[in-house]
C-alpha positions in Angstrom: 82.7 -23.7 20.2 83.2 -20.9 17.8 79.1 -20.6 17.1 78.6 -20.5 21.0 81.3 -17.8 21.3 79.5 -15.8 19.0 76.0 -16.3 20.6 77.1 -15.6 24.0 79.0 -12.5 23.5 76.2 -11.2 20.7 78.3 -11.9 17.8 80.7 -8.7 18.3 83.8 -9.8 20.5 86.0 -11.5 17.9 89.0 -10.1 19.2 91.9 -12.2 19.7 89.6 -15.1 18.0 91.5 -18.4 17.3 89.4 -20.6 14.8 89.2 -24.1 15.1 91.0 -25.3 12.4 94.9 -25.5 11.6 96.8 -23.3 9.5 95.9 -23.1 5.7 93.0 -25.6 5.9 90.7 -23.7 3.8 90.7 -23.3 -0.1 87.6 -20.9 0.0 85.9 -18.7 2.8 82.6 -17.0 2.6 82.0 -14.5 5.4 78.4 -13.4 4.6 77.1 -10.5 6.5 79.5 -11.2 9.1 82.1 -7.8 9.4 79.8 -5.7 10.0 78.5 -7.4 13.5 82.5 -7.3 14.5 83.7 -5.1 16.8 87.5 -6.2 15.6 87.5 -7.0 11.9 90.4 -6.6 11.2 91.3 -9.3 13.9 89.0 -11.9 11.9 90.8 -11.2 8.8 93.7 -12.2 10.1 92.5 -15.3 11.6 90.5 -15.8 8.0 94.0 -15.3 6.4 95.8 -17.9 8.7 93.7 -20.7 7.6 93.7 -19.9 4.3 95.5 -21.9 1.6 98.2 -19.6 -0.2 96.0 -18.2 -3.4 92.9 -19.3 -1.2 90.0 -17.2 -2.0 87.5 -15.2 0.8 84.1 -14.1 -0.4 82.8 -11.4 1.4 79.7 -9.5 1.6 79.3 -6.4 3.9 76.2 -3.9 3.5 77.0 -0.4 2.1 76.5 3.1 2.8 73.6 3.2 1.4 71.8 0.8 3.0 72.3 2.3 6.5 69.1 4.4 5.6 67.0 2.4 3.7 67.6 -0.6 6.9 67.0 2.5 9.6 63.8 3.5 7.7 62.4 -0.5 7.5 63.4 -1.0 11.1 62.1 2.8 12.7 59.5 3.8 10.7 57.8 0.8 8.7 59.0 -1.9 12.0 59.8 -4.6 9.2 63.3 -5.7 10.4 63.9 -5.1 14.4 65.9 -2.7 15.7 68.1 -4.9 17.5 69.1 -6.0 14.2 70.0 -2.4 12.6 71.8 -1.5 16.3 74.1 -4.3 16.1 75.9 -3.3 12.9 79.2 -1.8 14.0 80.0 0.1 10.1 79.2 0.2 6.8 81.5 -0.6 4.0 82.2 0.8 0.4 85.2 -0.7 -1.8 88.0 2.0 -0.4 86.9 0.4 3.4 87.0 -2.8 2.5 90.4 -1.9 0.7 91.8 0.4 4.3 90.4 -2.8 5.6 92.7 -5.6 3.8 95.5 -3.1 3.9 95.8 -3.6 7.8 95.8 -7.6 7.0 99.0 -8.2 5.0 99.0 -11.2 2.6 94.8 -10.1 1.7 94.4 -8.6 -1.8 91.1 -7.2 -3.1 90.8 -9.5 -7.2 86.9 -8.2 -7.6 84.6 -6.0 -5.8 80.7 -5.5 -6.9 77.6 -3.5 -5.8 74.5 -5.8 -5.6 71.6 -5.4 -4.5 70.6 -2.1 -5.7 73.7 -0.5 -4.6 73.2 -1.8 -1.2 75.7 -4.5 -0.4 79.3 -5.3 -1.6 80.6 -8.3 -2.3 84.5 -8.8 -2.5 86.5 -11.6 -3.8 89.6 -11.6 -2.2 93.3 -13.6 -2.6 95.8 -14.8 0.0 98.7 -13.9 -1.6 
């Protein structure tokens, strides 16, 4: 239900999103490349939180600042990625977002946060406290 929600409404309209699962179900989360596409994050975070285990963990990537030029110039110019791809990314994230972001979502804390990728991506371990 939740995969055909995101495919008919292009992966954006989370808001007010009610997983399928019950409360604290989940131990660990990984949200790959997901945020970005949202046009509510901080309405999935919630949700993410809810079926978290207390001390369950969330691993998250989001892409940085950095990337939005290096992804514009591989869609516009070179035509490696499509557009439609690069259009759909709502933001871009550094830690302090990612931390603004969690701050609106209590119970989330930030326990690690890396560059990969050449500075291009984040990646974010983070606790239900």
């Amino acid at each position: 239900m939740l995969l055909k929600r995101l495919y008919l409404t292009g992966g954006g309209d989370m808001q007010n999103v009610n997983l399928p699962f019950d409360d604290e179900s989940f131990e660990i989360i990984t949200l790959l490349a997901v945020l970005e596409h949202l046009h509510h994050p901080i309405d999935m975070l919630n949700e993410i939180k809810r079926v978290l285990v207390p001390h369950g963990i969330l691993l998250l990537t989001v892409p940085s600042h950095a990337a939005k030029p290096v992804l514009e110039f591989l869609s516009y110019k070179l035509h490696i990625i499509s557009k439609e791809e690069i259009l759909d990314h709502k933001r871009y994230y550094n830690k302090k977002d990612i931390v603004n972001s969690l701050s609106q979502v209590n119970g989330l804390k930030l326990l690690t946060h890396h560059y990969f990728q050449c500075g291009m991506n984040n990646f974010a371990k983070i606790i239900k406290e």
